[in-house]
MARMAR-624437 format. One line per 3 residues: their letters; for each residue y, z, x of N, C-alpha, C, CB. Coordinates in nm, 2 decimals. Each point is the difference from the previous one (the first is absolute). Glycine has a CB too. Layout:
BEGIN
A) Y:Z:X:Y:Z:X:Y:Z:X:Y:Z:X; ...
% end
This chain:
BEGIN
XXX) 0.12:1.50:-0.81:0.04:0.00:0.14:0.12:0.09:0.01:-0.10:-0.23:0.05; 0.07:0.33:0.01:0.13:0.07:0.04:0.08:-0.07:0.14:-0.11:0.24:-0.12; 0.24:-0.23:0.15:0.10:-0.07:0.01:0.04:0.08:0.15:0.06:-0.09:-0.28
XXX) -0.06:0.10:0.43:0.03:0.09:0.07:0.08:-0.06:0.09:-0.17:0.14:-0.04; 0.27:-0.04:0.14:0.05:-0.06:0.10:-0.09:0.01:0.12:0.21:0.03:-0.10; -0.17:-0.10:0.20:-0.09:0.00:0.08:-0.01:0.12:0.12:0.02:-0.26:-0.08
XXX) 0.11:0.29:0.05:0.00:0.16:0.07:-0.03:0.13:-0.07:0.17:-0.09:0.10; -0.21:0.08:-0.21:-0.05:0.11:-0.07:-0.12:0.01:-0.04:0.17:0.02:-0.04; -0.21:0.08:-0.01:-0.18:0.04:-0.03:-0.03:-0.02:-0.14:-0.01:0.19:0.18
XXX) -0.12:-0.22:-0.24:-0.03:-0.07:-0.08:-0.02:0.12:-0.08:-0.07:-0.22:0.11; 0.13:0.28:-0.18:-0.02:0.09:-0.14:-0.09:0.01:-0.09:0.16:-0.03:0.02; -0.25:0.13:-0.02:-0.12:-0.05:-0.07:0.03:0.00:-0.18:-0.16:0.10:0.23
XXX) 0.14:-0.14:-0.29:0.05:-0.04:-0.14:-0.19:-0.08:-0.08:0.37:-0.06:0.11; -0.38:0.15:-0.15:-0.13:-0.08:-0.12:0.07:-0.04:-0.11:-0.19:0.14:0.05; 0.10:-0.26:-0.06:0.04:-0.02:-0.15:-0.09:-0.06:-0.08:0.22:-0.03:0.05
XXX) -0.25:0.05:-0.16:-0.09:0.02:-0.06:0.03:-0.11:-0.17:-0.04:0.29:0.18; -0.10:-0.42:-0.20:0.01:-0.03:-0.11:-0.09:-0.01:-0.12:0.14:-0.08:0.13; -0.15:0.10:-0.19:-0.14:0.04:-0.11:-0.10:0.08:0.08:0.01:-0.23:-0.13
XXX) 0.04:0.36:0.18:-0.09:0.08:0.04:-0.05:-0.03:0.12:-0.04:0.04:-0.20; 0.08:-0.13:0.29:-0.04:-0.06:0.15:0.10:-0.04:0.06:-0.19:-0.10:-0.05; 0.20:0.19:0.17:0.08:-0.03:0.09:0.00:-0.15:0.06:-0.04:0.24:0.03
XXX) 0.18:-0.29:0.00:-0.02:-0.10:0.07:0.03:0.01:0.13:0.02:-0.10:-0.18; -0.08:-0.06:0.26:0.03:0.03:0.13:0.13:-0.05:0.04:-0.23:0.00:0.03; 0.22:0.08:0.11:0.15:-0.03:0.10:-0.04:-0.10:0.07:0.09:0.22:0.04
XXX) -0.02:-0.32:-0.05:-0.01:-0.14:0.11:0.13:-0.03:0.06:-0.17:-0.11:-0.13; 0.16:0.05:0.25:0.14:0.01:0.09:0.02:-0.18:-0.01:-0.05:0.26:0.21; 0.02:-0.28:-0.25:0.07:-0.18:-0.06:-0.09:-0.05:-0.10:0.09:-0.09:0.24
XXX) 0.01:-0.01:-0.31:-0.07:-0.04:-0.12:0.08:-0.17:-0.03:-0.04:0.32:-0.10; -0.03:-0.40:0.10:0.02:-0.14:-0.06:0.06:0.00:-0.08:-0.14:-0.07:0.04; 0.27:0.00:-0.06:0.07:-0.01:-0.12:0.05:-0.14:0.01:0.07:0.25:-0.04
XXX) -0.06:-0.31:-0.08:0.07:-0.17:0.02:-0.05:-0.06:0.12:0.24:0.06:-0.10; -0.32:-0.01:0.15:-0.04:-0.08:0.14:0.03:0.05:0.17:0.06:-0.20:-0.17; 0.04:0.29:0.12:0.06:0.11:0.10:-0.08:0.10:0.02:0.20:-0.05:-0.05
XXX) -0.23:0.08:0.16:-0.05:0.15:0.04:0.09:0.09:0.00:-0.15:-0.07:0.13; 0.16:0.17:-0.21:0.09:0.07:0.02:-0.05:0.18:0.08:0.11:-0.19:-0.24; -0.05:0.23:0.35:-0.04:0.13:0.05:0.05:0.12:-0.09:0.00:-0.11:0.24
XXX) -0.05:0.20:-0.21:0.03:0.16:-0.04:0.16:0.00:0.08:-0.31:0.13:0.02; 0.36:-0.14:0.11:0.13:-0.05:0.06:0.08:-0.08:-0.01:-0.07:0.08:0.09; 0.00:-0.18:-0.21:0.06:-0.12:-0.03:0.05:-0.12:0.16:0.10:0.17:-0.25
XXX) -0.16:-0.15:0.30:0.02:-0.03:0.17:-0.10:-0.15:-0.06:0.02:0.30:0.23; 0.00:-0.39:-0.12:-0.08:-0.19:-0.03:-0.13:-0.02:0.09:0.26:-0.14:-0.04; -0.24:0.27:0.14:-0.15:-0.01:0.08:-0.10:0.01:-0.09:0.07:0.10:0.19
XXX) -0.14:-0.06:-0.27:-0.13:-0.07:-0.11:0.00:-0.11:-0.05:-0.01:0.18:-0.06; 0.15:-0.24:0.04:0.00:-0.15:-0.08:0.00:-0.09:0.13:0.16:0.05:-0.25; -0.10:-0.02:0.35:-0.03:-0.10:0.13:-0.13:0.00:0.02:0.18:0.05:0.12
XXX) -0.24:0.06:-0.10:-0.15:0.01:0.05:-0.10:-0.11:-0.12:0.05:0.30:0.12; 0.01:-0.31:-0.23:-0.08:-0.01:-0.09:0.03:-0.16:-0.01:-0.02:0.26:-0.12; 0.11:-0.31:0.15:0.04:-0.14:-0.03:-0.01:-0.10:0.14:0.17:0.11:-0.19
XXX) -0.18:-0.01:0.28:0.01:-0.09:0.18:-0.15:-0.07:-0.01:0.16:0.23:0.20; -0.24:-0.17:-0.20:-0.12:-0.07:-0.02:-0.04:-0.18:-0.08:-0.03:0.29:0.01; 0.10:-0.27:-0.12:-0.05:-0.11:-0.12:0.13:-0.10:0.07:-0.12:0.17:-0.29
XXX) 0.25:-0.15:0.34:0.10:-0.04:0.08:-0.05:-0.10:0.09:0.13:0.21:-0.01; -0.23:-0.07:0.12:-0.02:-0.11:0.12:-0.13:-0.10:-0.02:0.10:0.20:0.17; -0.16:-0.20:-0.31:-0.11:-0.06:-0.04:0.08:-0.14:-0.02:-0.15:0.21:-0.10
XXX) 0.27:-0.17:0.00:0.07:-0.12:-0.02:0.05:-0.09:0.08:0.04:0.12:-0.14; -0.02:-0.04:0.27:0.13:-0.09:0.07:-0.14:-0.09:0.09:0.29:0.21:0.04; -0.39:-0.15:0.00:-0.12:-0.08:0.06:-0.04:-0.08:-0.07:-0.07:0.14:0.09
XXX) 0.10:-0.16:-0.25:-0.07:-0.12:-0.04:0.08:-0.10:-0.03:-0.16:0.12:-0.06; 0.28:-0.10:0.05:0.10:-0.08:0.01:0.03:-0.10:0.14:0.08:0.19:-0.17; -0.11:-0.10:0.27:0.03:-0.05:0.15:-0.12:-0.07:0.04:0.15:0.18:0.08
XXX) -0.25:-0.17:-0.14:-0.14:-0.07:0.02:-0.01:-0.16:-0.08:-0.11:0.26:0.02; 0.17:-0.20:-0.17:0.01:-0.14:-0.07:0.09:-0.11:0.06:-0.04:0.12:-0.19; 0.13:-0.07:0.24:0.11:-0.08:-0.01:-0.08:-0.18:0.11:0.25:0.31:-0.03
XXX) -0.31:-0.24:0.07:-0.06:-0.15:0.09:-0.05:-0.09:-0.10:-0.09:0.12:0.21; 0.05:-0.08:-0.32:-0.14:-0.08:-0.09:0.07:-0.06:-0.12:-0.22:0.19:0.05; 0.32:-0.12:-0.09:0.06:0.01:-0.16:0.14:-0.03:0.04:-0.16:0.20:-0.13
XXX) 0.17:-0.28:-0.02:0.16:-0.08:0.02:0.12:0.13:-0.02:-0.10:-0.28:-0.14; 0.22:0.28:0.12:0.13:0.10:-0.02:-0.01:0.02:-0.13:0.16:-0.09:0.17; -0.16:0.02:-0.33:-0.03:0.02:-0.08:-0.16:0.10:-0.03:0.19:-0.21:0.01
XXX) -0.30:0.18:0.10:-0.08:0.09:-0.02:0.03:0.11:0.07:-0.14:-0.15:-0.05; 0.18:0.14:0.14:0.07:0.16:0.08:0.02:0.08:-0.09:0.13:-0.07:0.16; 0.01:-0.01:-0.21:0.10:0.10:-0.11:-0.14:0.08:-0.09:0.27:-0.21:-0.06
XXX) -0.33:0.13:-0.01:-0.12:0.05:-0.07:-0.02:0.10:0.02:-0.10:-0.14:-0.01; 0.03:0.17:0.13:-0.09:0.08:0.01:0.11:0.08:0.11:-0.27:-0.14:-0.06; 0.36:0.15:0.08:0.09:0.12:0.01:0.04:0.07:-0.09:0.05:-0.09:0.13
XXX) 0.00:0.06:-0.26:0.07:0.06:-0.14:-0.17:0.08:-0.06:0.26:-0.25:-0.07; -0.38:0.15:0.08:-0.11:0.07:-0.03:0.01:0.17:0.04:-0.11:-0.25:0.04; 0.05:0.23:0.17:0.00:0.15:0.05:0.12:0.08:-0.05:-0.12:-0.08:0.22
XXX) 0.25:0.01:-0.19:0.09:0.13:-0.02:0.04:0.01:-0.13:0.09:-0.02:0.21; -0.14:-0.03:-0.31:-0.01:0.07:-0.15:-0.10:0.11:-0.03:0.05:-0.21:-0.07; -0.19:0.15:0.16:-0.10:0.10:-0.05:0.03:0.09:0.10:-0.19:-0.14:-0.11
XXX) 0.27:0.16:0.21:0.03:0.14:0.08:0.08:0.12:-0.05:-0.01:-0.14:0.16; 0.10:0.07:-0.23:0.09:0.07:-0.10:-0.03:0.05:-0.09:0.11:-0.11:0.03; -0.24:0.10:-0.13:-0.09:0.03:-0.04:-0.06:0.10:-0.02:0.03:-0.14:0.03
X) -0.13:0.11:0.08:-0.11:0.10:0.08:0.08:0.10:0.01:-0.14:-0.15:0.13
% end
């Protein structure tokens, strides 16, 4: 991944390993973080808001059925496996 600001133009640069070019991608998963080509957090928002608002719906749905000890549960559950993902 080459590395740009967000006011300037993307430089074309090949690079090449055992005889094959590789590709250019504008973000890439690392440790769990999306990381952009601008290093900017709009790809990791986009990518984490979803499994978030999955979490927070099932948390606000249980909470009628399931004791506080099972809350806790299955809170530390979603927001482990979001961190994750």
């Amino acid at each position: 991944m080459q590395f740009i600001n967000k006011n300037t133009f993307l430089n074309k640069i090949n690079i090449e390993q055992d005889n094959k070019m590789l590709l250019k991608t504008n973000f890439v998963k690392f440790l769990g973080i999306t990381v952009d080509n601008t290093l900017s957090w709009k790809q990791h928002i986009d990518t984490v808001t979803p499994n978030l608002n999955e979490a927070c719906y099932t948390v606000r749905r249980s909470k009628l059925h399931l004791s506080n000890d099972a809350l806790k549960m299955v809170y530390y559950a979603f927001f482990a496996l979001t961190n994750v993902l």
